[in-house]
C-alpha positions as CSV (number, residue, x, y, z in Angstrom):
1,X,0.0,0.0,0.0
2,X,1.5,3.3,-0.9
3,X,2.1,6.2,1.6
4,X,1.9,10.1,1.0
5,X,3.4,12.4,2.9
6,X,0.7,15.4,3.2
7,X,0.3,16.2,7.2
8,X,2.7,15.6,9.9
9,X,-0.6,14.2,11.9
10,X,-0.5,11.3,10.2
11,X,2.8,10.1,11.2
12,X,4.0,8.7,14.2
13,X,7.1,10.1,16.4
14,X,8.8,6.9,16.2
15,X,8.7,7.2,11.8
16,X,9.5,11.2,11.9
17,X,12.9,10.0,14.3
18,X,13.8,7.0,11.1
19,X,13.2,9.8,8.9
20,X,15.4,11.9,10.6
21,X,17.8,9.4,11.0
22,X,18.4,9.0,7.1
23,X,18.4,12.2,6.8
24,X,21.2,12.0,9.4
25,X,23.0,9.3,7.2
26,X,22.0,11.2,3.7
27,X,23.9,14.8,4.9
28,X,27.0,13.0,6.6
29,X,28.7,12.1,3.0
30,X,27.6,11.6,-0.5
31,X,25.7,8.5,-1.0
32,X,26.5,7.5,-4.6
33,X,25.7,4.0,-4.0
34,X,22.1,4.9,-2.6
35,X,19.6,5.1,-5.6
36,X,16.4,4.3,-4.6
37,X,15.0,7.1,-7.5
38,X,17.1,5.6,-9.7
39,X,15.1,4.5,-13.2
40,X,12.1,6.6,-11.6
41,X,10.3,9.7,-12.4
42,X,9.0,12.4,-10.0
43,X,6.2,14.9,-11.2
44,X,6.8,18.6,-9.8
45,X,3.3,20.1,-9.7
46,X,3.7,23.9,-8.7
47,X,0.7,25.8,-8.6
48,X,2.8,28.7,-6.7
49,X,6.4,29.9,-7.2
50,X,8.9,28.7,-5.4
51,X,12.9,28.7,-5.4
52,X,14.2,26.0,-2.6
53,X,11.4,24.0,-2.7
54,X,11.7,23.4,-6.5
55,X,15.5,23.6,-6.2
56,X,15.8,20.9,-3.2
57,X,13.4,18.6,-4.8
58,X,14.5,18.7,-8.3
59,X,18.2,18.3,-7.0
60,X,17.1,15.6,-4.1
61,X,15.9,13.7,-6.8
62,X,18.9,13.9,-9.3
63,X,20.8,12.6,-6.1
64,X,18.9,9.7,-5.6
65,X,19.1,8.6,-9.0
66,X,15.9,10.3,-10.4
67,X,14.7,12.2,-12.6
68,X,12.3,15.4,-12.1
69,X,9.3,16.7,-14.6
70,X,8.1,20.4,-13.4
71,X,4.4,21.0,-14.1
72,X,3.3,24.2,-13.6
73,X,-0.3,26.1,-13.3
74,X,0.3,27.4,-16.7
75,X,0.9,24.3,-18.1
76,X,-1.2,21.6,-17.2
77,X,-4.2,24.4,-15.9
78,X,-4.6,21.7,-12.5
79,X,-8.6,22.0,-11.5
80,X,-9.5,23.8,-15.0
81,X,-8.4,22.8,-18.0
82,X,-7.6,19.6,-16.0
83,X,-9.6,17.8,-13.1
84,X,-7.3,16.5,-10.1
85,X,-8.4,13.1,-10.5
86,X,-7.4,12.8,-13.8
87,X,-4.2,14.5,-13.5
88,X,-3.8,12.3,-10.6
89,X,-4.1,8.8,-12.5
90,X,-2.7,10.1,-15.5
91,X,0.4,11.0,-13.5
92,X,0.5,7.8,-11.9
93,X,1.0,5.7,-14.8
94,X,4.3,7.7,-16.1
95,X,6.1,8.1,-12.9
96,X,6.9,7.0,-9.4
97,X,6.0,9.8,-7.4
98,X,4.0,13.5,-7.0
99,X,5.6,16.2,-5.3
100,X,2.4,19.4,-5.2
101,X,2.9,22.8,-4.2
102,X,-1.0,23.7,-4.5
103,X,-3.0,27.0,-3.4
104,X,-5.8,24.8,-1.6
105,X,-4.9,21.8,0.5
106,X,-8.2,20.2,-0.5
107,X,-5.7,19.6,-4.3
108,X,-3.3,18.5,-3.1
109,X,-5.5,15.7,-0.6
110,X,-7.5,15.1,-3.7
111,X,-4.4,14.4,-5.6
112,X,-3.4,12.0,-3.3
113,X,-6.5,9.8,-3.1
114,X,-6.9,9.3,-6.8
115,X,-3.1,8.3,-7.2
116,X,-1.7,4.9,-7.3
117,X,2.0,6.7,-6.1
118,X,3.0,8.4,-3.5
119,X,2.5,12.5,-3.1
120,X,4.1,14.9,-1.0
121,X,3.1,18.0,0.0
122,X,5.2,20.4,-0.8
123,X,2.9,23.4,0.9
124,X,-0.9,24.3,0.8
125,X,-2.7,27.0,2.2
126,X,-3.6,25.1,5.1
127,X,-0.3,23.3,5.7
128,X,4.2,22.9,4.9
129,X,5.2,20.0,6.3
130,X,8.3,19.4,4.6
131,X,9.7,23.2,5.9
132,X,8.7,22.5,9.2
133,X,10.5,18.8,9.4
134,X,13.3,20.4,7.7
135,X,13.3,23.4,10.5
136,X,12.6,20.3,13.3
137,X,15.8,18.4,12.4
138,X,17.8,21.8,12.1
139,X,17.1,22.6,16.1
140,X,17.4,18.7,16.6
141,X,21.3,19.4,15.0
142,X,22.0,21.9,17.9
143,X,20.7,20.0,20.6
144,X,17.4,22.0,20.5
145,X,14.2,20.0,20.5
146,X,13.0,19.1,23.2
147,X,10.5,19.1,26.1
148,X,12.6,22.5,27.5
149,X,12.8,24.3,24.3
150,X,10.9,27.3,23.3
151,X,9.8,27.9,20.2
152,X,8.4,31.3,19.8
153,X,6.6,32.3,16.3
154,X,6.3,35.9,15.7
155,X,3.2,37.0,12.9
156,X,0.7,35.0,11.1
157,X,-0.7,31.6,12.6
158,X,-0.8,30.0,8.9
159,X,0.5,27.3,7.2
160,X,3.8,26.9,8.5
161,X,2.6,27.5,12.1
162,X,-0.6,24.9,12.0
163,X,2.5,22.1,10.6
164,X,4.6,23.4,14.2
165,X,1.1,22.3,16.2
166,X,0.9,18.9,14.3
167,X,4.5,18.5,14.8
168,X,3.6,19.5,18.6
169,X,1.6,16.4,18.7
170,X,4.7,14.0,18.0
171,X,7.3,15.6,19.7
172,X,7.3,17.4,23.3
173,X,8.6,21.6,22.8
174,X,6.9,24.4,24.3
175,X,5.1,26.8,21.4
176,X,4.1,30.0,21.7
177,X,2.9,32.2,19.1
178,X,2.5,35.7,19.1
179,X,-0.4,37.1,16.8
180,X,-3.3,39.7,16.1
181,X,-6.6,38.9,17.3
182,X,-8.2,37.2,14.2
183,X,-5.2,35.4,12.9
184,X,-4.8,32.7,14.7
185,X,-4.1,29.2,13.3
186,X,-6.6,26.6,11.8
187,X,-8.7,25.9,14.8
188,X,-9.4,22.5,14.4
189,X,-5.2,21.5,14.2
190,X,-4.5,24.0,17.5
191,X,-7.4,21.7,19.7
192,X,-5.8,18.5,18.3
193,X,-2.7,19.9,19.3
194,X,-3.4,20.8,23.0
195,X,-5.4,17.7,23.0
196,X,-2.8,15.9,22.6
197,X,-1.3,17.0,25.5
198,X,2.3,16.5,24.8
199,X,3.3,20.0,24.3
200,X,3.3,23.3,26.1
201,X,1.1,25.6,23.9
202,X,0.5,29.5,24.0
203,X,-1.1,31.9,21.7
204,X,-0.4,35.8,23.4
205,X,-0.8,39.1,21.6
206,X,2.3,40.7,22.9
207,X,5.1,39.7,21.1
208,X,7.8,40.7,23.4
209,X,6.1,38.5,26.4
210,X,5.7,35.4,23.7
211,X,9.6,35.8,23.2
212,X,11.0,36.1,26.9
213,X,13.3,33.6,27.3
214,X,12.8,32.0,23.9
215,X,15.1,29.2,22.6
216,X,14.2,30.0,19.0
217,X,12.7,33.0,17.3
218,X,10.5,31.8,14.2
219,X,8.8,34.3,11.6
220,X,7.3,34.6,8.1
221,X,5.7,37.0,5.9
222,X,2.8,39.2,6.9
223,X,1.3,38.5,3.3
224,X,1.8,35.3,2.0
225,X,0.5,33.8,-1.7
226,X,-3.0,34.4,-2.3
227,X,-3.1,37.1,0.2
228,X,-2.4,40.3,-1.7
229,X,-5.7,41.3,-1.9
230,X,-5.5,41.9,2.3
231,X,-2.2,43.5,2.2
232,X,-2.7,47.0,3.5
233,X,-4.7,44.9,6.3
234,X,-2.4,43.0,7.2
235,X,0.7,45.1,6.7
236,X,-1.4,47.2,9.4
237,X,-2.3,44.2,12.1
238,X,1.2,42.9,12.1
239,X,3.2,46.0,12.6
240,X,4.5,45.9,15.9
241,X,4.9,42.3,15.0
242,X,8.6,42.2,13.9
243,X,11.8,40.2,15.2
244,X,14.1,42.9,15.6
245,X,17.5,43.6,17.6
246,X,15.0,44.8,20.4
247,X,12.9,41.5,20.6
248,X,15.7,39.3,20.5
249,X,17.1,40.9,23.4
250,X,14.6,39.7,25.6
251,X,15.1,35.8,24.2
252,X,17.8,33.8,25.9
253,X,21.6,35.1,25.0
254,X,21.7,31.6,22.8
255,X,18.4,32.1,20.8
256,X,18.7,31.5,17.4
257,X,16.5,32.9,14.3
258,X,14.5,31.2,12.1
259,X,12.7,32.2,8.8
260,X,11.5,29.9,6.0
261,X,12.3,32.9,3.4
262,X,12.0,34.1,0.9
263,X,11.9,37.1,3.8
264,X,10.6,40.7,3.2
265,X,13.4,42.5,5.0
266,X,12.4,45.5,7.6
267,X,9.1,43.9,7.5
268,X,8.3,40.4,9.5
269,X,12.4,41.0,10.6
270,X,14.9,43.4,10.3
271,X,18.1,42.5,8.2
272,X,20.7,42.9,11.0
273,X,18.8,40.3,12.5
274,X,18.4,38.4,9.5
275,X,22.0,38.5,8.7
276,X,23.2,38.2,12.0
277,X,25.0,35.6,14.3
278,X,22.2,34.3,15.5
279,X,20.3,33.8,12.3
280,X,20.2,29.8,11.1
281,X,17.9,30.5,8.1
282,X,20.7,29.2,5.4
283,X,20.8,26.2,7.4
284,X,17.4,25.7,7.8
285,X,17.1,26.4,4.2
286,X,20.2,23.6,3.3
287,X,18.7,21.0,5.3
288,X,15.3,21.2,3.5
289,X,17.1,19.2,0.7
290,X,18.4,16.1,2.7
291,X,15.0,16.0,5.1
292,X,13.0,15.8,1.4
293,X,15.8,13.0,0.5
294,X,15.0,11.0,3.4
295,X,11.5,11.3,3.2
296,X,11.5,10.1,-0.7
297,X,13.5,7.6,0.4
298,X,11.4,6.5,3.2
299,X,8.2,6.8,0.9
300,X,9.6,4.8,-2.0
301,X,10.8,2.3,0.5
302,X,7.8,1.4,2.9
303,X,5.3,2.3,-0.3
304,X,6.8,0.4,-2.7
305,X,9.5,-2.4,-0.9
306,X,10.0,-3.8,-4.0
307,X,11.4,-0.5,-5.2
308,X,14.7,-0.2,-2.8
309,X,16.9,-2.8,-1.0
310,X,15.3,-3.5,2.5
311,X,18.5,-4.7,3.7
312,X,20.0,-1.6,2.8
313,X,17.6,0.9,4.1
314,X,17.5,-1.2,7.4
315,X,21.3,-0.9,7.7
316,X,21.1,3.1,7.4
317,X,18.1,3.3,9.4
318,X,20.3,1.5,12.2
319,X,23.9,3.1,11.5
């Protein structure tokens, strides 16, 4: 039975640590003798622009032996000139896996019930679960995910923070994010989150209280895809929303600073900040390419077993 990779909530702690773990084994050296794309086909659907999400797949699957088709709105018109099922099964029989960047997530879930391969989700409205893995193993790197850390988000409670509350429900950190009354993440993710009851969770409107004593300082753009019709809005609601030389001061002397970029500088953060010693964001933005390594691998390899030595991807999984 194939597996898709479209919501953190749908994955266990125990399979995001093997993943992590080859991703481990995938960054330490090349791994010329690990194929398990090779003679295979991935179809990039990208309904949005994008840079290192494009980039880190297209050269993920080069490194695992594959080979990459990019699709874009423009040219297969997914959901208008084209219905998602049939793009779906139509896809399926010329390749061996889907990677969808989509506007709604309802696409990119549709997507995945009508193919016969695995899809990833390579962002929605609703959810980014490969940046936020990618951003998890990072802080795992430095010793910083765990039940003591504090992961402060400063702005919008959208995609990228609803995939930090599913990821909340696997792994123990304490949350807090720091928004404007009436943007607050999906409600139904945030109650399975604190239902689960493995994490600390807070949502405050003062960002300088959210970010006392924070571990890691998170943000994103005030205006994201989509969104441009509410920009004056939100440019307006998230002012005093900014990571800045000033908020960081107030985070422990060790925080570090996260973005998933592209970033809108003197905006959601200030480029000193941005730019500064504390500032992973390049590495966060490196390790997006061997997380989305491991978790092809991992899909092509508990999907499809036939595809990829067993042996072989037990041995890494135990290295």
């Amino acid at each position: 039975m194939k597996r898709d990779f479209i919501s953190l909530s749908t994955f266990s702690q125990e399979e995001i640590e093997e993943i992590f773990s080859l991703t481990c084994w995938l960054k330490e050296k090349p791994r010329q003798e690990f194929r398990p794309l090779a003679n295979k086909t991935a179809a990039l659907i990208f309904e949005k622009p994008s840079l290192r999400t494009h980039v880190s797949f297209g050269v993920g699957i080069a490194q695992l032996g594959g080979q990459s088709l990019f699709l874009s709105q423009q040219h297969i018109g997914l959901s208008t000139r084209e219905s998602v099922r049939d793009v779906a099964e139509v896809l399926s029989r010329y390749n061996n896996l889907i990677v969808a960047r989509t506007m709604e997530h309802a696409t990119v879930e549709d997507l995945a019930t009508h193919a016969t391969i695995p899809v990833i989700n390579a962002l929605t409205d609703v959810l980014h679960p490969c940046q936020i893995i990618a951003d998890a193993y990072t802080l795992r790197e430095r010793g910083l995910l765990s039940e003591e850390t504090k992961i402060t988000f400063i702005g919008d409670g959208n995609n990228v923070v609803n995939s930090w509350l599913e990821l909340a429900e696997k792994i123990p950190f304490h949350f807090v994010l720091a928004c404007p009354e009436g943007y607050e993440p999906d409600a139904q993710i945030l109650d399975h989150a604190r239902k689960a009851n493995l994490s600390r969770i807070e949502i405050l409107r003062d960002p300088f209280e959210a970010a006392t004593d924070a571990d890691v300082l998170y943000t994103d753009v005030w205006v994201s895809m989509g969104q441009e019709n509410d920009e004056a809005a939100r440019q307006k609601a998230f002012q005093s929303y900014q990571i800045n030389s000033e908020l960081l001061r107030v985070a422990r002397p060790n925080c570090v600073v996260m973005h998933c970029l592209p970033a809108h500088r003197g905006q959601e953060i200030t480029a000193d900040v941005l730019e500064g010693s504390q500032s992973i964001v390049l590495e966060e933005a490196e390790n997006r390419l061997h997380v989305q390594k491991a978790i092809m691998a991992y899909l092509i390899g508990n999907g499809e077993k036939s595809s990829v030595d067993i042996q072989t991807h037990s041995e890494i999984l135990t290295a």
